[in-house]
N, C-alpha and C positions, 0 to 999 in steps of 0.2 A: 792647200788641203784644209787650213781651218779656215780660210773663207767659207770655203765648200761647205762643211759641214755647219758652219751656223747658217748657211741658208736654207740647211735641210737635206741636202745630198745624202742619200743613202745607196749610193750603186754609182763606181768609178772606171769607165774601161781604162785598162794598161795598153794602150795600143802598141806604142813601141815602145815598150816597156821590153820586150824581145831581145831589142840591140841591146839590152845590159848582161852583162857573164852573169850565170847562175849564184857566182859567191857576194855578189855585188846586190844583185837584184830582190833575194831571197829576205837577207839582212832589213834589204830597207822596205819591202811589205809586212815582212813582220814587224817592226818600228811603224809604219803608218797603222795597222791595223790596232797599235796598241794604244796608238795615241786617240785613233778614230774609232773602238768596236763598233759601231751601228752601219760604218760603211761598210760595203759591201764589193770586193777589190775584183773585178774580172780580164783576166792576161785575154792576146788573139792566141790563136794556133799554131801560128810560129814560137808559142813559148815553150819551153823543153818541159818533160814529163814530171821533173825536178819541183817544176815553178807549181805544176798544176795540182800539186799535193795540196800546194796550198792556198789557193783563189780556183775560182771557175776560170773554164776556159771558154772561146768563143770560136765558133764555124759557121760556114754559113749552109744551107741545107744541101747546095749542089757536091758538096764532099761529107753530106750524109747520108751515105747509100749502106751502110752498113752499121753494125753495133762496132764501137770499141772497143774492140776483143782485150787488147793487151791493158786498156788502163779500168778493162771490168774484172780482171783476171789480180792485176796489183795495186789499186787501187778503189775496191769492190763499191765505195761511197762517193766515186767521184764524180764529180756536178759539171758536166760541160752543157755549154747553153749553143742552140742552134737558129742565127736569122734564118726564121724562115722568110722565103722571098720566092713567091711564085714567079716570076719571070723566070727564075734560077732554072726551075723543073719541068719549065713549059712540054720539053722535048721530050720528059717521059709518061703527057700525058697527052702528046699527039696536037697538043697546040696551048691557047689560053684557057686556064683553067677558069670551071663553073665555080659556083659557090660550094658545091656537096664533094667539087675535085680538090676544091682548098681543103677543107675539115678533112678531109683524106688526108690529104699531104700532110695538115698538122698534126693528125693522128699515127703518121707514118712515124715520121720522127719521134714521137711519146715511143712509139712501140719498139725503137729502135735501143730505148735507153735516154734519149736526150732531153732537154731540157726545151720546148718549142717556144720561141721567143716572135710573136705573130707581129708583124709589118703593119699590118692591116687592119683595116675596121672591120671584127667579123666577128659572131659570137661565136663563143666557143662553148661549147658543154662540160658542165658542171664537173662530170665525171672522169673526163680526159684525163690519164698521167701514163709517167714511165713505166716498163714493163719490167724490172731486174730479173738478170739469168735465173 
C-alpha cells in the first residue's frame, strides 16, 4: 500500500476483500485509509452493507436493472460504482449496441442512482450524473 501510493495510486479495488469478517475487515480499511487519505478504497458486491458504509462499492451493469432501494433508503450518500460493459446488456437492446444505445445505457445507470464507470472509448457528456430519489 505505500508502494502504491508513492507511485500515485489514488483508487484501490478490495476484490476479495469479501472473504474477511466484517469485524476484521472494517478495522483494517479504516487503518489504511488513515494512513493513505488521497486513496480511494472500493470493496465488489459481495461485501456486506456494513463494509459499504464505508468505501464504494462495485457491480457490474447486468445486476443494474434497478435503483438500490434499501441502501438509498439507509444509507441516502451511498456511492456504488457500476462497470458498465455493453456486451453485459446486449439482450436488452436486441443485440450489439450502437454508439447512441451505449450513451443510453450509461445514462441508464446515472439515472438509476449509480455511479457509471464506462469500459470504453466514448465520449460522454458533460452533463451526465445521478438522479437521487
Amino acid at each position: 500500500l505505500d508502494a502504491a501510493s508513492r507511485m500515485g495510486v489514488r483508487m484501490i479495488g478490495l476484490d476479495a476483500f469479501a472473504y474477511l469478517n466484517d469485524w476484521d475487515a472494517i478495522p483494517w480499511m479504516l487503518r489504511m485509509r488513515e494512513r493513505h487519505p488521497r486513496i480511494k478504497f472500493v470493496t465488489e458486491a459481495s461485501s456486506s452493507d456494513l463494509l459499504h458504509r464505508h468505501a464504494p462499492t462495485w457491480i457490474d451493469n447486468q445486476n443494474a436493472l434497478t435503483r438500490n432501494l434499501l441502501a438509498d433508503a439507509l444509507m441516502p450518500e451511498h456511492e456504488t460504482w457500476v462497470g458498465v460493459r455493453f456486451d453485459m446488456v446486449e439482450h436488452l437492446y436486441g443485440g450489439p449496441l450502437n454508439e447512441t444505445q451505449k450513451l443510453l445505457e450509461v445514462q441508464r445507470v446515472a439515472n438509476l442512482g449509480y455511479v457509471p464507470v464506462v469500459q470504453y472509448d466514448m465520449t460522454i457528456p458533460t452533463g451526465l450524473s445521478a438522479r437521487k430519489p
